[in-house]
C-alpha positions as CSV (number, residue, x, y, z in Angstrom):
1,X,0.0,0.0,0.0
2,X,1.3,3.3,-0.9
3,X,2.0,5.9,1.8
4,X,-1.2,7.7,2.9
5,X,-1.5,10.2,5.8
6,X,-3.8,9.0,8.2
7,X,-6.7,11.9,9.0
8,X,-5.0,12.5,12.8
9,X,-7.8,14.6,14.6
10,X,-7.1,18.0,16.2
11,X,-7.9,17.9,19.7
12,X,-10.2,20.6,20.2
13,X,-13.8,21.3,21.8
14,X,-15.4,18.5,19.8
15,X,-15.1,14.7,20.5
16,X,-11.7,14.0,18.0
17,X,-12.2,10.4,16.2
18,X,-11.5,6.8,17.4
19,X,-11.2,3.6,15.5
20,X,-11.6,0.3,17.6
21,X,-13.2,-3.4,17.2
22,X,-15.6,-3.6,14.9
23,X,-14.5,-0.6,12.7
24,X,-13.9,-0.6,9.1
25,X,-13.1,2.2,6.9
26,X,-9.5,4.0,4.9
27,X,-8.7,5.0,8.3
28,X,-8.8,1.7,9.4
29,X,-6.7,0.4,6.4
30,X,-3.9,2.9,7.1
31,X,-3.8,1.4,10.7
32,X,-3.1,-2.0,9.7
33,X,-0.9,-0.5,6.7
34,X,1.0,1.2,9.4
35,X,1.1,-1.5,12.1
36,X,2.4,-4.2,9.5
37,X,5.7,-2.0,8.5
38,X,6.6,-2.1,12.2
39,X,5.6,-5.8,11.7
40,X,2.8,-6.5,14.1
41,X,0.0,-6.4,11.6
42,X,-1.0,-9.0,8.7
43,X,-2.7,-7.8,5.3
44,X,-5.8,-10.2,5.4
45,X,-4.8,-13.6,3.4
46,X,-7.9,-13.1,1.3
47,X,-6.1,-10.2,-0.8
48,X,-8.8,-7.6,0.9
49,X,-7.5,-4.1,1.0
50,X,-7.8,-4.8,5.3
51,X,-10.3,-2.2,6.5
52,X,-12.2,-4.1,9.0
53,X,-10.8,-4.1,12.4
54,X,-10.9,-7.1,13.4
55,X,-9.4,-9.2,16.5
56,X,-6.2,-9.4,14.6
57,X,-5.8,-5.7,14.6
58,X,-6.8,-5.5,18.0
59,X,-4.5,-7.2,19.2
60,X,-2.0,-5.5,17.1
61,X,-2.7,-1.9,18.5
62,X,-2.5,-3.3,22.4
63,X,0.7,-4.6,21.5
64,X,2.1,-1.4,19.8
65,X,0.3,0.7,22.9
66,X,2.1,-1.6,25.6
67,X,5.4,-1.2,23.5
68,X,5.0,2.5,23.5
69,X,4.3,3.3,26.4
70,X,0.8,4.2,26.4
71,X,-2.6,3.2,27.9
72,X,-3.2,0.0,26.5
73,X,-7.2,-0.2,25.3
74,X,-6.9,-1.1,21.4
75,X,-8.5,2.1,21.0
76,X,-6.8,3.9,18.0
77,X,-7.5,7.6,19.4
78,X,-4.6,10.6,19.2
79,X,-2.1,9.6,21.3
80,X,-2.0,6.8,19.6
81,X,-2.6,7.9,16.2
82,X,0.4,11.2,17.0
83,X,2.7,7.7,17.7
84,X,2.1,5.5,14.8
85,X,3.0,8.6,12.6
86,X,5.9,9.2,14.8
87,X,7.0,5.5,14.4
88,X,7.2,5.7,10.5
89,X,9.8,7.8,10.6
90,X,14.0,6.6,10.9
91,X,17.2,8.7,11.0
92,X,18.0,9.9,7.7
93,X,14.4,10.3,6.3
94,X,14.5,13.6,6.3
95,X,16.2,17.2,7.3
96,X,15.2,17.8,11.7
97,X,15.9,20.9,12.5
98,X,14.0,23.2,14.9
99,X,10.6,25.0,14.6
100,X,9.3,26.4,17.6
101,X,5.2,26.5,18.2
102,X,5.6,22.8,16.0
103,X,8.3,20.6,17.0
104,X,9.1,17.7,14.8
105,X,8.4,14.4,17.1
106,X,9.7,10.9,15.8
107,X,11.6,7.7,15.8
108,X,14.5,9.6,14.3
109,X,14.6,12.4,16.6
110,X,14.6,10.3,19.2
111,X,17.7,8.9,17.5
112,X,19.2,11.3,17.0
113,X,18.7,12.0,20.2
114,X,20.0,9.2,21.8
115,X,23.3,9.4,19.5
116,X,24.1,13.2,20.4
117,X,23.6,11.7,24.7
118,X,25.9,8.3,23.7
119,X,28.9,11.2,22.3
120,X,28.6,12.8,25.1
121,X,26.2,15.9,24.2
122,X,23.4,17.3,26.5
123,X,19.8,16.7,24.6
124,X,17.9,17.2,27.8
125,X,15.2,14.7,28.1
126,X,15.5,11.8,25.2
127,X,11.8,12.2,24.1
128,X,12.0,12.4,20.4
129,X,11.1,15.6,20.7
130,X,13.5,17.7,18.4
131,X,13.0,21.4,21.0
132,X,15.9,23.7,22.0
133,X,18.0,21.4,23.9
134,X,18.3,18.7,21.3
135,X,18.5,22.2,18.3
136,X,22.4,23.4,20.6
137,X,23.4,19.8,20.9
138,X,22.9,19.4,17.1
139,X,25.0,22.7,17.0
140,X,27.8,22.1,19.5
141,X,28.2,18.6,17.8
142,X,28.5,20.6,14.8
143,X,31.3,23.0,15.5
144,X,33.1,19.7,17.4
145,X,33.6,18.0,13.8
146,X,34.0,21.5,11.8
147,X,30.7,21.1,10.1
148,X,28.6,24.8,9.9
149,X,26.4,24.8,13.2
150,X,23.2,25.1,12.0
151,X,21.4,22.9,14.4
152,X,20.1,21.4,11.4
153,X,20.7,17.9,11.0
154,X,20.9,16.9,7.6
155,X,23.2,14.5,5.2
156,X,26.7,16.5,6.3
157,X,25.7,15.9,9.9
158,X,24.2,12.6,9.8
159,X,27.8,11.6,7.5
160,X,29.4,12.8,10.7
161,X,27.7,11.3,13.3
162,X,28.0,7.7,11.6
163,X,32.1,8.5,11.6
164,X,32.4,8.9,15.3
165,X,31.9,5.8,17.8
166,X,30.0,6.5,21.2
167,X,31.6,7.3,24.0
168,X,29.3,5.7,26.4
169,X,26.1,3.5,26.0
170,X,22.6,4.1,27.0
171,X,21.1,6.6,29.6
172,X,23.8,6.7,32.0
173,X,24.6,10.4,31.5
174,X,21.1,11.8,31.2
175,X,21.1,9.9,34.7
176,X,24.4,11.1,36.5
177,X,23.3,14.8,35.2
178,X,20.1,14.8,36.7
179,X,21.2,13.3,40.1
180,X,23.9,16.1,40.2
181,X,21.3,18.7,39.7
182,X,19.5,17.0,42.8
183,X,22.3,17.3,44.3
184,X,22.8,21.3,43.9
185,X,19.2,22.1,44.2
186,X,20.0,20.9,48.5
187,X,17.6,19.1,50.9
188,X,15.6,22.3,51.6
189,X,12.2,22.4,50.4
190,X,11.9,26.3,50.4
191,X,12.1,28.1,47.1
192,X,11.1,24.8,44.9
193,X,8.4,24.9,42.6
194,X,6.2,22.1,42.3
195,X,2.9,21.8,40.1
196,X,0.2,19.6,40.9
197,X,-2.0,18.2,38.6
198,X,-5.7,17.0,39.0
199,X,-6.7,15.2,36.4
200,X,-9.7,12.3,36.1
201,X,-9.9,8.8,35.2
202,X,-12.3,7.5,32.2
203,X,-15.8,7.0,33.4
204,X,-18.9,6.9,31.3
205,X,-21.1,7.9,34.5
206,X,-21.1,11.5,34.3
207,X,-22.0,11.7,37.4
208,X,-19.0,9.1,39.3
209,X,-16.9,11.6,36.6
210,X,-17.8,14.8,38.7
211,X,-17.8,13.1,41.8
212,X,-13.6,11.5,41.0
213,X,-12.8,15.3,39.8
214,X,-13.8,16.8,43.4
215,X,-11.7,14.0,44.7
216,X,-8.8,14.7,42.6
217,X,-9.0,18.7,43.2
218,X,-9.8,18.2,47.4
219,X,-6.7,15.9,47.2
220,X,-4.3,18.5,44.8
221,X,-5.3,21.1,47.6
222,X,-4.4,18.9,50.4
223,X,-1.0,17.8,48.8
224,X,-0.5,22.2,47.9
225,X,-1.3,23.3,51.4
226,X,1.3,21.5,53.1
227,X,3.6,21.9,50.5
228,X,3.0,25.9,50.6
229,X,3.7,25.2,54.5
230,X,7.4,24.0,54.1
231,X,8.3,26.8,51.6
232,X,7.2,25.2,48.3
233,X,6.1,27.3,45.9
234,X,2.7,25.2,44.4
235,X,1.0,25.6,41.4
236,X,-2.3,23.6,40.5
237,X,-2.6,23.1,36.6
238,X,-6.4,23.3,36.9
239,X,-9.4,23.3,40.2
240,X,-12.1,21.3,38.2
241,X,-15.2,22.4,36.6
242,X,-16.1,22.9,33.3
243,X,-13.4,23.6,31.3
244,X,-11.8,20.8,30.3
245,X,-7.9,21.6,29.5
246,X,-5.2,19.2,27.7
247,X,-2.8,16.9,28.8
248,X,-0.3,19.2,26.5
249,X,-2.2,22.4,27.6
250,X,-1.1,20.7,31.3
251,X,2.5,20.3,30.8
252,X,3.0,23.2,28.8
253,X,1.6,25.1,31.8
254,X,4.2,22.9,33.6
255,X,7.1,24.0,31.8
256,X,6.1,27.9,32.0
257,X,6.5,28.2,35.5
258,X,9.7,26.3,35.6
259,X,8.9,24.0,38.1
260,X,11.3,21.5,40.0
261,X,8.6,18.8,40.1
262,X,5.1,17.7,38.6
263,X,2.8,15.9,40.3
264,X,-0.3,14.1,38.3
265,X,-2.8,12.1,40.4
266,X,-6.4,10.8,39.2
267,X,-9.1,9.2,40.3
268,X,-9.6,6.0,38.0
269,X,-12.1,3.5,37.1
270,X,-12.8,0.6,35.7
271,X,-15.0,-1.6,34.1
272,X,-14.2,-4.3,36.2
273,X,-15.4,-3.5,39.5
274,X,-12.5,-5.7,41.4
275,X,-9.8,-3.4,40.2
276,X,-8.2,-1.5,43.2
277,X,-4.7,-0.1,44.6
278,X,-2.7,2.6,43.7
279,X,-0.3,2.6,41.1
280,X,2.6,5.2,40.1
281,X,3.9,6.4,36.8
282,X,7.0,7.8,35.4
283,X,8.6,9.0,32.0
284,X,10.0,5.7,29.8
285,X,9.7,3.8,27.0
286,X,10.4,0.2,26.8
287,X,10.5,0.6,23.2
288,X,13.7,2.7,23.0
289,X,15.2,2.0,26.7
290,X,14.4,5.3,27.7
291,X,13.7,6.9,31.0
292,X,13.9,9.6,33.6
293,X,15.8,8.4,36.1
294,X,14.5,11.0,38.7
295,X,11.4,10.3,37.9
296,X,11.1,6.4,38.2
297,X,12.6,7.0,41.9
298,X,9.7,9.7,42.9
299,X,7.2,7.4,41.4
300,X,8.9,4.6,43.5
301,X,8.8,6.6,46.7
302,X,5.2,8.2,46.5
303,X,3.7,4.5,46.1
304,X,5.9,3.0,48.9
305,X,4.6,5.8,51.2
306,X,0.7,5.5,50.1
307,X,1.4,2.0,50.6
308,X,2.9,1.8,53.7
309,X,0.3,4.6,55.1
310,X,-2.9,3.1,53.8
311,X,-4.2,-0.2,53.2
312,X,-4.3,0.2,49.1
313,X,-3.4,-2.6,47.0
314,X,0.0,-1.8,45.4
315,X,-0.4,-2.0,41.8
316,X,3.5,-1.1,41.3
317,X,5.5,1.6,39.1
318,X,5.1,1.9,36.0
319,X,6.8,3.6,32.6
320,X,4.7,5.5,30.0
321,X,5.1,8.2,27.3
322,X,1.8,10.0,28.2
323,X,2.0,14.0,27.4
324,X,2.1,14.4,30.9
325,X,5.4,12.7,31.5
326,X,6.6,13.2,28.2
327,X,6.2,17.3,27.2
328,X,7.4,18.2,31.1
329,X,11.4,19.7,31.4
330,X,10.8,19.0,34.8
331,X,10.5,15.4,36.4
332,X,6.9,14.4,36.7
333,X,5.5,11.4,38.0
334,X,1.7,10.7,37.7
335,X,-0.4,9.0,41.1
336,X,-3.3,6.9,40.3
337,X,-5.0,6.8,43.3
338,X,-7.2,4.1,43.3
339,X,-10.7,3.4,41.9
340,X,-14.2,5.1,42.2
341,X,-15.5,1.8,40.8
342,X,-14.3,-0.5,43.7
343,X,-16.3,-0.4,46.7
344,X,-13.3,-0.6,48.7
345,X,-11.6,2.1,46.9
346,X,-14.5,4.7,46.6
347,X,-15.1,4.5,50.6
348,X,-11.7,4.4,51.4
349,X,-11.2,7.2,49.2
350,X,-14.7,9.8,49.9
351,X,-13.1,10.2,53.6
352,X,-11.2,13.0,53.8
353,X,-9.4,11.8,56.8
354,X,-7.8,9.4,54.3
355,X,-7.1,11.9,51.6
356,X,-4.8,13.2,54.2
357,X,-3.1,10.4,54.9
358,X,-2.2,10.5,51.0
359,X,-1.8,14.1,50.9
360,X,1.2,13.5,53.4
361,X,2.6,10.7,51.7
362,X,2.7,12.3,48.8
363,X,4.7,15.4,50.6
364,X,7.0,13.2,52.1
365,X,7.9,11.6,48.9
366,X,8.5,15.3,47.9
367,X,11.2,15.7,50.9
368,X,13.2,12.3,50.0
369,X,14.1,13.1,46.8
370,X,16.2,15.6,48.0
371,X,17.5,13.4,51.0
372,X,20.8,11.9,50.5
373,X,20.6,8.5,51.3
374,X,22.4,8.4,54.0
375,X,20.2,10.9,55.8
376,X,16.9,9.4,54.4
377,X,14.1,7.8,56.7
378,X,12.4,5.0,56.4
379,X,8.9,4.2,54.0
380,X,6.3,5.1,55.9
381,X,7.9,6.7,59.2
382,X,8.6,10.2,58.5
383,X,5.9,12.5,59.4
384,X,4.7,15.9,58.1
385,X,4.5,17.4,61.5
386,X,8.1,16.2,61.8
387,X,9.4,17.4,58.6
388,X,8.2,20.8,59.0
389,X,10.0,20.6,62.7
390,X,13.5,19.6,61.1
391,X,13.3,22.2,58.3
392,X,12.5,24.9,60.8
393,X,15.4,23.5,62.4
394,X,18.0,23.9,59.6
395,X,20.0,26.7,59.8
């Protein structure tokens, strides 16, 4: 099948398209068309041109959503739509250079990306997102090897690049760097800026919908005032209602206030009424061994302490490539924190006497990122009344 640009929706006030079982359409060809270049899709053996989805293609989506990173429905919806175009593309295919208000996003940025990190350059966050960062890498590589520093990367550059052997492997730097910066940024909470963001689970009851966003916001203004009372400058991305903002709108809000952490949590659901726990999420991708170091151990450390504080099933850490994670400078870690459609869950969960409990373990997990570890406390011991004691303390 020729190449064909799949009709990606805009995300805007309307209800963008979704293709899932029991589809059939172009749209639905493309998908298949796309999936079977990456090699988890099959043309149909009956010479058909493919345009049903069918079990075969369902299964091929959940496999290329668990793979990527994201939430893993067979639903063919933007994210996923955005990543299938994004996976077409390899190193080479054509000129990435920087446009700002429209990064290019791909499998070759990411390359690119992850060659520039292996030579030693700084890229910032390996995201396949070609922004700023990854532009003055492109241009300090460039005046290394006495190529013009255009921060374009193009034949010349790509010639160069293929010359020169790595002088390390994987993420390691991206890694050491970002501990370092810990490291500077000190043990005191005052003067860092964290955001926290509400967001909601999917729910086809309107009503269980409104009633996990009051959750979500009561929670986000637990977890901001006692961060506000140790010095930290909060910011909530949103406080609920009606309008209805962006995961990109989120993070781009995010990134503006130059925060030193981001803090997602939701209220979830499921169709399955025995799904329960709290779960934690960081930026990775399995595809592309990929991930922010800082932000697997704050995703590790806020579901150890909501697990050692509550009685929550512990549904583990996780790595995804949601915008959330993804489009933040900062590290950011998303909280899911348990579900509206367990009985357990939803009682546990409408006290408030229990959000606080989360609301501290959360704040906690804030403070021990910044421990070292030899001056670290135990999951689960360290209390907020206590930690705003010791900082008072510090000279």
């Amino acid at each position: 099948m020729s190449e064909v640009s799949m009709p990606v929706p805009h995300v805007g006030r309307h209800r963008p398209p979704t293709y899932r079982l029991g589809d059939r359409g172009r749209a639905v060809s493309e998908i298949r068309s796309r999936l079977g270049r990456l090699g988890l899709a099959e043309e149909p053996a009956d010479g058909t041109l493919g345009d049903m989805f069918d079990e075969g293609l369902d299964r091929a989506v959940r496999t290329f959503q668990q793979r990527r990173g994201l939430s893993v429905d067979g639903v063919v919806g933007v994210s996923t739509y955005r990543v299938l175009e994004e996976a077409r593309w390899r190193l080479g295919d054509r000129l990435l250079t920087f446009v700002a208000g429209n990064l290019l996003a791909g499998d070759d940025v990411l390359a690119l990306q992850q060659r520039l990190l292996d030579l030693g350059f700084k890229v910032g966050k390996v995201d396949g997102r070609f922004g700023e960062q990854t532009e003055q890498a492109v241009r300090d590589f460039q005046r290394n090897v006495g190529v013009p520093a255009d921060g374009t990367c193009g034949p010349t550059t790509l010639k160069a690049l293929s010359r020169l052997a790595p002088m390390v492997r994987g993420g390691s730097p991206n890694a050491m760097r970002s501990q370092e910066r810990i490291r500077r940024e000190g043990p005191q909470l005052t003067g860092k800026v964290v955001v926290i963001d509400p967001c909601v689970g999917s729910f086809d009851d309107l009503g269980m919908r409104m009633h996990a966003d009051a959750i979500a916001v009561d929670l986000a203004r637990r977890i901001e005032g006692r961060l506000v009372a140790t010095g930290v400058q909060a910011f909530l991305t949103n406080t609920g209602g009606a309008t209805e903002s962006t995961e990109v709108d989120r993070a781009e809000f995010a990134n503006r206030t130059d925060a030193h952490l981001c803090i997602s949590l939701q209220v979830d659901g499921s169709p399955n009424p025995d799904a329960a726990g709290v779960s934690t999420y960081f930026y990775g991708s399995e595809a592309h061994g990929v991930v922010s170091s800082v932000g697997e151990r704050f995703a590790g450390l806020v579901r150890r302490e909501v697990v050692a504080r509550t009685d929550l099933g512990d549904l583990r850490s996780h790595a995804k490539t949601w915008d959330m994670l993804r489009r933040t400078r900062m590290p950011a870690v998303r909280i899911d924190a348990g579900y509206l459609t367990n009985p357990g869950d939803a009682a546990r969960l409408s006290d408030p006497t229990f959000r606080d409990v989360i609301a501290e373990a959360v704040v906690v997990a804030v403070q021990r990122v910044y421990l070292d570890p030899d001056h670290d406390a135990q999951t689960g011991v360290l209390r907020f009344s206590e930690l705003r004691e010791a900082l008072r303390r510090r000279p």
